[in-house]
PASE-804692 format. One record per atom (N, C-alpha, C): residue in three letters; atom name; x, y, z. Coordinates in steps of 0.2 Angstrom, whole numbers. Each point is the difference from the previous one (the first is absolute). Layout:
PASE-804692
(node ala CA (X Y Z)) ...
END
This chain:
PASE-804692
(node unk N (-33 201 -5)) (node unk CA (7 -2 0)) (node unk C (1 -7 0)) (node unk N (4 -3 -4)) (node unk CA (1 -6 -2)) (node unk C (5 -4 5)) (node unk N (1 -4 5)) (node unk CA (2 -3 5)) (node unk C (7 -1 -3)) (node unk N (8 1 4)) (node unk CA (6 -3 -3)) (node unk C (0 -7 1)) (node unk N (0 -4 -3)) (node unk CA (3 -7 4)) (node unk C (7 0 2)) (node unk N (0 -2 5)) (node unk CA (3 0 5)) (node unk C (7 -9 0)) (node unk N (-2 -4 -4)) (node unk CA (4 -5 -1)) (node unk C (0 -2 -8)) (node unk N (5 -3 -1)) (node unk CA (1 -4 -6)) (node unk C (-7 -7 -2)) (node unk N (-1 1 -7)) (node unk CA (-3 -7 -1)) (node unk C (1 -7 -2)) (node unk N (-4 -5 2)) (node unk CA (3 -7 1)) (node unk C (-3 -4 -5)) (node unk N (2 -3 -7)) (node unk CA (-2 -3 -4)) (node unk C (3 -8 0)) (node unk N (-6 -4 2)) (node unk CA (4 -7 -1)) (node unk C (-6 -4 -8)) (node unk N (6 -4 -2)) (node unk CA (-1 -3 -5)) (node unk C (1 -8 1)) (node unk N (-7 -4 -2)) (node unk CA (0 -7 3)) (node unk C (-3 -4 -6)) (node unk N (1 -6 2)) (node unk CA (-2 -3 -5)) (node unk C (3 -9 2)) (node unk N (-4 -5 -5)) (node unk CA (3 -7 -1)) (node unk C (7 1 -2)) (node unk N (3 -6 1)) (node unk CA (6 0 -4)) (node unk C (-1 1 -7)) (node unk N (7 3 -4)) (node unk CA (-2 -1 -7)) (node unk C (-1 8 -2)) (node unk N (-3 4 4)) (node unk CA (-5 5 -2)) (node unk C (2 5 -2)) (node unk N (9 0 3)) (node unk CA (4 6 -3)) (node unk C (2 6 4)) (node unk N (-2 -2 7)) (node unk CA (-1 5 6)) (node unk C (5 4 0)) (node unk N (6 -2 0)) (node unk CA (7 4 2)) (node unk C (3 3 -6)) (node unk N (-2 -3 -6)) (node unk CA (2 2 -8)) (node unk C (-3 8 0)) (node unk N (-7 -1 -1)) (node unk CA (-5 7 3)) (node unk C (0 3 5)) (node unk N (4 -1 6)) (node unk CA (1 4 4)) (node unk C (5 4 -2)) (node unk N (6 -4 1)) (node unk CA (7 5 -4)) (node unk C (-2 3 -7)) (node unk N (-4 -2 -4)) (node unk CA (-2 8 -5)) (node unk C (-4 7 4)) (node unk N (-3 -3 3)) (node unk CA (-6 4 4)) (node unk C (6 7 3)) (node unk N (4 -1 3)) (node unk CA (6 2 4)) (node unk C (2 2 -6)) (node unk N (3 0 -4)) (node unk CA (3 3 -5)) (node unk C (-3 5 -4)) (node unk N (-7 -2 -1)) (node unk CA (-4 4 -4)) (node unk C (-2 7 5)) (node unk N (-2 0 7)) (node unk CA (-1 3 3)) (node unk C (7 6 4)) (node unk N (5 -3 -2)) (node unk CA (6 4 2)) (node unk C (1 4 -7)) (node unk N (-1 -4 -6)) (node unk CA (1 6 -5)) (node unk C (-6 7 0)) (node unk N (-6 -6 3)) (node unk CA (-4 11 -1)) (node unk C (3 4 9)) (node unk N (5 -4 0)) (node unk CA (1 6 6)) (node unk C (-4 -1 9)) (node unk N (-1 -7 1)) (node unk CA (-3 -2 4)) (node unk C (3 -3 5)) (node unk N (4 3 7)) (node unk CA (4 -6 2)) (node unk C (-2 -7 3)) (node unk N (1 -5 -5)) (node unk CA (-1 -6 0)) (node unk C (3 -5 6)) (node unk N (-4 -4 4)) (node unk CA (7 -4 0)) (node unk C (-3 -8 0)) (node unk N (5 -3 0)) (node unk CA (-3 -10 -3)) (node unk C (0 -5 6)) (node unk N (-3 -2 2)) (node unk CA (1 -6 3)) (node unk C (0 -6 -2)) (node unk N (6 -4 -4)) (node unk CA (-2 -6 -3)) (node unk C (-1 -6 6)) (node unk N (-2 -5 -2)) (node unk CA (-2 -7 3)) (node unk C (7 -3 0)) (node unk N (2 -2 6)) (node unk CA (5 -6 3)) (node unk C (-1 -6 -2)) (node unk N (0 -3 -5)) (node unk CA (-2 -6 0)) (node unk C (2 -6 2)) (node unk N (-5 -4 3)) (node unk CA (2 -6 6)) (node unk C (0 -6 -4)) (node unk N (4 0 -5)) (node unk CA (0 -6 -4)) (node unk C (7 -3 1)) (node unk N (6 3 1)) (node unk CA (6 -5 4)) (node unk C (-2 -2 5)) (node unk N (-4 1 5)) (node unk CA (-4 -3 6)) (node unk C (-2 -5 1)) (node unk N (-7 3 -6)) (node unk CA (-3 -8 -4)) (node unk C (4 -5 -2)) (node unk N (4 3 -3)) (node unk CA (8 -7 -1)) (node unk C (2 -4 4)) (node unk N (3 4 4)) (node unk CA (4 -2 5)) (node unk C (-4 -6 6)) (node unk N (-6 4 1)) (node unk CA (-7 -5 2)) (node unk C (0 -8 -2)) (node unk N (-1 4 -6)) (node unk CA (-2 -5 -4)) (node unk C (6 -9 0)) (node unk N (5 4 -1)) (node unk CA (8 -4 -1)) (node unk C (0 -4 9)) (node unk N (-2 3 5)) (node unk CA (0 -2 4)) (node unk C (-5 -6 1)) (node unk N (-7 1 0)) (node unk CA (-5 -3 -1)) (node unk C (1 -7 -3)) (node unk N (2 -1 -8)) (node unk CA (0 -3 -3)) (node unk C (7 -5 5)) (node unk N (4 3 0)) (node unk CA (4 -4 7)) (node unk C (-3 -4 3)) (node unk N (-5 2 4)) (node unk CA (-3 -1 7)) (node unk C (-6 -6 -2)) (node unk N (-2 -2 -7)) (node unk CA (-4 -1 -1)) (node unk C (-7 0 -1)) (node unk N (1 10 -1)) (node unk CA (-9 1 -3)) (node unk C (1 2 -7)) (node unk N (-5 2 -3)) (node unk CA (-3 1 -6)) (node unk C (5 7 -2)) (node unk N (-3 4 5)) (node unk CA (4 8 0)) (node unk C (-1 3 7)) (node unk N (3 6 -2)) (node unk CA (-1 4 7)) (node unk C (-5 3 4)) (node unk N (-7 -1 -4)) (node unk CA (-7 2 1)) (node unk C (-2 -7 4)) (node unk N (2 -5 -2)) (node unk CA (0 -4 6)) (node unk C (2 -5 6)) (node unk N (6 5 -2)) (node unk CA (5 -1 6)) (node unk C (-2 6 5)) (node unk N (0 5 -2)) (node unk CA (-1 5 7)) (node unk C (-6 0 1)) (node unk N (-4 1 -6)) (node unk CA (-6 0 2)) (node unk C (-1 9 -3)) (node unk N (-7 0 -2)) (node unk CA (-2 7 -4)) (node unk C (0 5 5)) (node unk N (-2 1 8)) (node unk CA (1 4 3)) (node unk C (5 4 2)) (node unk N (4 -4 0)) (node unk CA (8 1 0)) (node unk C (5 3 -6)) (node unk N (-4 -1 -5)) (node unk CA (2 3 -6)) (node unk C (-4 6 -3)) (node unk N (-4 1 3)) (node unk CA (-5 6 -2)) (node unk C (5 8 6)) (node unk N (2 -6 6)) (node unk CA (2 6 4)) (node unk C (6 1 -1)) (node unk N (2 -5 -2)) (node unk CA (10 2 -2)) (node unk C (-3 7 -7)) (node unk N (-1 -1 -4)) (node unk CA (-2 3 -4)) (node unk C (-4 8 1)) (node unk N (-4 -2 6)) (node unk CA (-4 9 2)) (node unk C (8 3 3)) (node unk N (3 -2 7)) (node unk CA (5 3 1)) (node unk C (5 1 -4)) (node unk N (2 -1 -5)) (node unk CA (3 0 -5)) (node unk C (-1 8 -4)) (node unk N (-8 0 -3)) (node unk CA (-3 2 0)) (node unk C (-2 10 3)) (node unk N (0 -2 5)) (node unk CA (-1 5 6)) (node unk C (6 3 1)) (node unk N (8 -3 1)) (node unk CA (5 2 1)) (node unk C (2 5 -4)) (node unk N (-3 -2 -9)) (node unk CA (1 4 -4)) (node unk C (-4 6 -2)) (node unk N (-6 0 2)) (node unk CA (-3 5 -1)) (node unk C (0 5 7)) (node unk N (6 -2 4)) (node unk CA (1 5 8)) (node unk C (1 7 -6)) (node unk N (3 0 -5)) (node unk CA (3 6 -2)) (node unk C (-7 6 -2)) (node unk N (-3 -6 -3)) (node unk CA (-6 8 1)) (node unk C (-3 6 5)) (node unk N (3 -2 3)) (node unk CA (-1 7 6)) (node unk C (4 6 -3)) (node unk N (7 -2 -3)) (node unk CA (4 6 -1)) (node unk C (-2 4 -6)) (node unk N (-5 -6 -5)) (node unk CA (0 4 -7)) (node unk C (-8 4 1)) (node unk N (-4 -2 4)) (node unk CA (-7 1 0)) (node unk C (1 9 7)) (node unk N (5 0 1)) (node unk CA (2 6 3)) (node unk C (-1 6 -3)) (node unk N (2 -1 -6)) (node unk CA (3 6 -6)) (node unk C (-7 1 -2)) (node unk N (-2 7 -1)) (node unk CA (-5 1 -2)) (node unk C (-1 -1 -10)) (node unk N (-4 -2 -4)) (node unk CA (2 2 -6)) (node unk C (3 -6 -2)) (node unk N (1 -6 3)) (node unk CA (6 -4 -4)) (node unk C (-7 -7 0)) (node unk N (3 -3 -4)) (node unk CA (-6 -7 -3)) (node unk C (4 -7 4)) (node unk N (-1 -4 0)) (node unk CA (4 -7 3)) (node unk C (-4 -4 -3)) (node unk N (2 -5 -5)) (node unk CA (0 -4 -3)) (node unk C (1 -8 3)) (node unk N (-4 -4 1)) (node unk CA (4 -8 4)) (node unk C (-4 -4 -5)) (node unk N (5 -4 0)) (node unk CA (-2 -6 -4)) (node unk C (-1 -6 6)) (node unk N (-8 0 1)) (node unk CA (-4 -5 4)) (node unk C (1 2 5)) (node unk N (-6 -1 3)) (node unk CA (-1 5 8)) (node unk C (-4 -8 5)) (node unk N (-1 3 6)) (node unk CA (-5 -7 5)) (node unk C (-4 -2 -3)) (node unk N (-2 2 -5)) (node unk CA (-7 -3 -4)) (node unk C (4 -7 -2)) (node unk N (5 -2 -5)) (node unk CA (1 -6 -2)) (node unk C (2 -4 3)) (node unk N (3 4 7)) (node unk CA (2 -7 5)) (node unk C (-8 -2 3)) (node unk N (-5 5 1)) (node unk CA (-7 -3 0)) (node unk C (-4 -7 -4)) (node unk N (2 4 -9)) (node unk CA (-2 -5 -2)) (node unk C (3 -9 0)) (node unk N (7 3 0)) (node unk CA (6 -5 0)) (node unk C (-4 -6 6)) (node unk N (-2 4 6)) (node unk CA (-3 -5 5)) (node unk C (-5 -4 -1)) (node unk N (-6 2 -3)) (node unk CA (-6 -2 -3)) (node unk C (2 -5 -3)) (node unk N (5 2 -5)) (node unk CA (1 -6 -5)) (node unk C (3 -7 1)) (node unk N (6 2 5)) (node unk CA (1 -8 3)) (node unk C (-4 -1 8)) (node unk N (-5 2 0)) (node unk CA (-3 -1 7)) (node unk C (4 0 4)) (node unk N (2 7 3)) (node unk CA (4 -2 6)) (node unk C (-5 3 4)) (node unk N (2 0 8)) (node unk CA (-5 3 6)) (node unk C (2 6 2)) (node unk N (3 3 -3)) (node unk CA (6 7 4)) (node unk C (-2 7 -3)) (node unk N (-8 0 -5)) (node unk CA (0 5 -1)) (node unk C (-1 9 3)) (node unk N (-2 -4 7)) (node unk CA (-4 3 3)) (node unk C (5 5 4)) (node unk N (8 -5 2)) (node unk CA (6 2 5)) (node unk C (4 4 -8)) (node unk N (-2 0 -6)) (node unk CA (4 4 -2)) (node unk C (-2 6 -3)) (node unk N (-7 1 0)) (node unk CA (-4 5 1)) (node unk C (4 4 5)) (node unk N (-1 -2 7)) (node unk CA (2 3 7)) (node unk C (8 1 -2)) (node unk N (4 -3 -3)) (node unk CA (7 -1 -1)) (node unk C (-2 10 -4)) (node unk N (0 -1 -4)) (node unk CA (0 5 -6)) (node unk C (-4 7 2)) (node unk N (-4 -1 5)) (node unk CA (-5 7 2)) (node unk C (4 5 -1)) (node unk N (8 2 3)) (node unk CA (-1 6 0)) (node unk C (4 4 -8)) (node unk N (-1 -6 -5)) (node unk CA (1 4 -6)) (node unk C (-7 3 -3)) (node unk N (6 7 -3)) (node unk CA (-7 3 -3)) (node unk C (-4 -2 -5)) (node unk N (-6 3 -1)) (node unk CA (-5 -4 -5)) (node unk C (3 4 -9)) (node unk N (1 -3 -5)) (node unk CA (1 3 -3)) (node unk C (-4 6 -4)) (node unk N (2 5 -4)) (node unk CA (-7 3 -1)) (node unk C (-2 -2 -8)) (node unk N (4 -7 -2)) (node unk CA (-4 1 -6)) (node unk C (4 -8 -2)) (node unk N (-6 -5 0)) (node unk CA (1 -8 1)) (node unk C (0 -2 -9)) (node unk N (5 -2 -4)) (node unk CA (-1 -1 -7)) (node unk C (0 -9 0)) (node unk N (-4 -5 -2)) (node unk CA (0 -4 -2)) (node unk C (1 -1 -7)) (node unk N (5 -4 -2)) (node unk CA (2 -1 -7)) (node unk C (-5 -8 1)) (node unk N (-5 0 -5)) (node unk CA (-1 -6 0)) (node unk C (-2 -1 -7)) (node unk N (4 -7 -1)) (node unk CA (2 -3 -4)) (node unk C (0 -7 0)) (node unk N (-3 -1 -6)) (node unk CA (-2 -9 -1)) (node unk C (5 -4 1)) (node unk N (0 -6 5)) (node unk CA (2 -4 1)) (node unk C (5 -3 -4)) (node unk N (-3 -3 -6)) (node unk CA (3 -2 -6)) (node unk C (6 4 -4)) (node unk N (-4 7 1)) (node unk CA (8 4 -4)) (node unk C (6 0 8)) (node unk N (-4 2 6)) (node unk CA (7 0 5)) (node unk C (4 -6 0)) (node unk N (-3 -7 -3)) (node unk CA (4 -4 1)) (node unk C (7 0 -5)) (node unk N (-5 4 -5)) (node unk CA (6 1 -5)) (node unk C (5 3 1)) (node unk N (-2 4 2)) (node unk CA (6 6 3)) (node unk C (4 -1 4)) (node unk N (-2 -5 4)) (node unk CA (5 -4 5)) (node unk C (4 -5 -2)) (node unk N (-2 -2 -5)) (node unk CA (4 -4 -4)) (node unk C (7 2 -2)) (node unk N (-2 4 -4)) (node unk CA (4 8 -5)) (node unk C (3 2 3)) (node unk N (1 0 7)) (node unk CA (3 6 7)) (node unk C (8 -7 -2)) (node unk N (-2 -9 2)) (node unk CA (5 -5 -1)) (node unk C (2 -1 8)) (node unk N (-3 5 6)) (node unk CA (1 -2 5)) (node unk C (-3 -6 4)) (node unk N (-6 1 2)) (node unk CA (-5 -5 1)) (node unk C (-3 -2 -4)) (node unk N (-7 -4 3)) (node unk CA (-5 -1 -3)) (node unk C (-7 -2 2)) (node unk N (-5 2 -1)) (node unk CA (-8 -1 5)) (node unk C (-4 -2 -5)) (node unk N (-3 -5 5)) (node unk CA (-7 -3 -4)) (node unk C (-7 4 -2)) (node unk N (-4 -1 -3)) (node unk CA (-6 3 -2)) (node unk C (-3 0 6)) (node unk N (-1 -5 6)) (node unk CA (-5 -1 3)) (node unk C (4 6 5)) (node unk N (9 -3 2)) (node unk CA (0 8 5)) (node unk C (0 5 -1)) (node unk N (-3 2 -9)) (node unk CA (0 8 1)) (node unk C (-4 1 -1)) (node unk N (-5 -3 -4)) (node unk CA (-10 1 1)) (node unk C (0 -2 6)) (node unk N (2 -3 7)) (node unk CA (-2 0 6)) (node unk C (3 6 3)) (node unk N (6 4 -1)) (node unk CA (2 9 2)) (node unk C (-5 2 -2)) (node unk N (0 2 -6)) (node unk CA (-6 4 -2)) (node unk C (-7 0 2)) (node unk N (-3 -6 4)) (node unk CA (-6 -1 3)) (node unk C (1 3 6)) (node unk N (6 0 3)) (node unk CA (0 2 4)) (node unk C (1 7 4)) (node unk N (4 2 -4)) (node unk CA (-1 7 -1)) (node unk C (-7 4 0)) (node unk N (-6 -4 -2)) (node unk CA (-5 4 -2)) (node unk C (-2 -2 4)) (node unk N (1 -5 7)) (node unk CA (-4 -1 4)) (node unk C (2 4 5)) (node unk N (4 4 1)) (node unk CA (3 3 6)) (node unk C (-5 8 1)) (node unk N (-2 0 5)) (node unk CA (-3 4 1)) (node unk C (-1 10 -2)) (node unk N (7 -1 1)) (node unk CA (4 8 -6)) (node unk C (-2 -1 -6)) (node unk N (0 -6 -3)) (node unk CA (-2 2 -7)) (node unk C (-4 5 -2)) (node unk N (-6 2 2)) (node unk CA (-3 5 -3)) (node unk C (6 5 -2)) (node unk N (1 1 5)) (node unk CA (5 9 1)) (node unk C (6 -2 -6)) (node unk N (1 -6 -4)) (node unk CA (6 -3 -6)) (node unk C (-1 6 -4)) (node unk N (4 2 -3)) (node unk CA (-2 3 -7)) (node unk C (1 -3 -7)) (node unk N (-3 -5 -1)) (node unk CA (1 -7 -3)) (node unk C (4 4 -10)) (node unk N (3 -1 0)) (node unk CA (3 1 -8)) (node unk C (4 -7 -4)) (node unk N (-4 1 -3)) (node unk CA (1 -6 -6)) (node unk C (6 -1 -2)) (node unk N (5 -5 0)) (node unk CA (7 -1 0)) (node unk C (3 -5 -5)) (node unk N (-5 0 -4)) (node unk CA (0 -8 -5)) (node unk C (4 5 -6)) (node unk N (-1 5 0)) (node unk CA (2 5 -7)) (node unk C (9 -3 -1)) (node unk N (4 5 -2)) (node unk CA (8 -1 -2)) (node unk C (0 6 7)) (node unk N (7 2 -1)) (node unk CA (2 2 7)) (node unk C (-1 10 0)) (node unk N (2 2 -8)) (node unk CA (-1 6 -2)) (node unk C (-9 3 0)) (node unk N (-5 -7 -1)) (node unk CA (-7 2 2)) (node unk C (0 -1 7)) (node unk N (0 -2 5)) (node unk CA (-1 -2 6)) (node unk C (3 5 2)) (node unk N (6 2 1)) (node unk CA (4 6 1)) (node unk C (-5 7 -1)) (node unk N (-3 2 -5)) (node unk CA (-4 5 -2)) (node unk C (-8 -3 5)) (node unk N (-4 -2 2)) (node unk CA (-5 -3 4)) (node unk C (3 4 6)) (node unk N (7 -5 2)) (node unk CA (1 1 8)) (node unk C (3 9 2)) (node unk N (2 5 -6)) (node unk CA (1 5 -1)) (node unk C (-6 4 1)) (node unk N (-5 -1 -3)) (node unk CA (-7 2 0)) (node unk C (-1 1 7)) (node unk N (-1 -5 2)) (node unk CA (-2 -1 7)) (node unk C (3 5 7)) (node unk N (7 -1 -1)) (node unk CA (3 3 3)) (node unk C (0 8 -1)) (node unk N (-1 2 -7)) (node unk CA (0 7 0)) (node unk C (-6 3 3)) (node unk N (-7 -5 2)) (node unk CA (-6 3 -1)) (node unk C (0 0 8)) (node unk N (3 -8 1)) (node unk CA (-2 0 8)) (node unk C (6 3 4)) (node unk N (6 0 -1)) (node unk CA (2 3 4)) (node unk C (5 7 -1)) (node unk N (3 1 -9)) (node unk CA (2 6 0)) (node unk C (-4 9 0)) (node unk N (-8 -2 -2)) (node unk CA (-2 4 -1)) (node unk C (-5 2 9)) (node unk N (4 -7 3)) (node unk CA (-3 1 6)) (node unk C (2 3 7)) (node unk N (7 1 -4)) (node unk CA (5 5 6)) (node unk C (1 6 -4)) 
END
């Protein structure tokens, strides 16, 4: 006799800038609610009025930017709390037996985020984060620096250099979970990558509940 699972599954989708995370997420959730799958979506809050506001402050005060004014520890942690606050809701979806929870970026990227500008706090945001659950199925979009630069161009919001998103992506790969990544190639258009990460999802986790 085949064991019922007992909770809902956790899919987190991670990645450099650029990579598409939340574009794919919200397909992900749609495509899984048309075959009758109760979906739900976590998108990403993103801390870029913040970084502005920082930023506008900074340049006031004298520094370069906000990464120098406050310092990376302090922005690696405004960001996990941020972070954390958001992701309190999964306890309610991970309840429901049968239902999938999609997040766009999980503690892995605030991990790598740390690596990348050196800060010393990875260890307290580890402990910060302990009591979220581990997901059961880690998608890494990776995707060449070069094209996510493009894409971020194309977006007309920001913009990132080569050297910080070949230095995210290194670091990504240093972080210890990476083995457990389920690495999907992310450089395709959005309707091929979309199909990859559907794959995945049907193998690892609809046919797994």
């Amino acid at each position: 006799m085949t064991a019922v699972r007992e909770r809902g599954f956790l899919v987190a989708v991670v990645g450099i800038d650029g990579a598409g995370k939340t574009t794919q997420v919200k397909a992900l959730a749609e495509w899984l609610e048309g075959e009758g799958v109760n979906a739900h979506c976590l998108l990403n809050q993103t801390m870029l009025p913040v970084r502005q506001s920082l930023d506008r402050i900074a340049l006031e005060d004298g520094f370069p930017g906000h990464l120098e004014m406050v310092g990376a520890d302090a922005i690696r942690l405004i960001s996990a709390c941020a972070k954390l606050a958001a992701l309190a809701r999964l306890e309610d979806t991970l309840r429901i037996p049968g239902t999938v929870t999609l997040v766009d970026r999980y503690t892995y990227c605030q991990y790598a985020a740390v690596r990348l500008q050196k800060a010393d706090n990875e260890e307290f945001l580890r402990r910060l984060n302990r009591a979220l659950p581990e997901p059961d199925l880690i998608l890494f979009l990776d995707v060449d620096p070069l094209e996510a630069q493009q894409r971020i161009k194309k977006r007309g919001i920001d913009e990132e250099s080569l050297e910080f998103l070949s230095g995210y992506r290194a670091a990504y790969a240093s972080l210890p979970e990476f083995t457990q990544f389920t690495v999907v190639d992310g450089n395709g258009d959005h309707a091929a990558v979309q199909q990859l990460l559907r794959r995945q999802v049907e193998e690892r986790v609809l046919r797994a509940g």
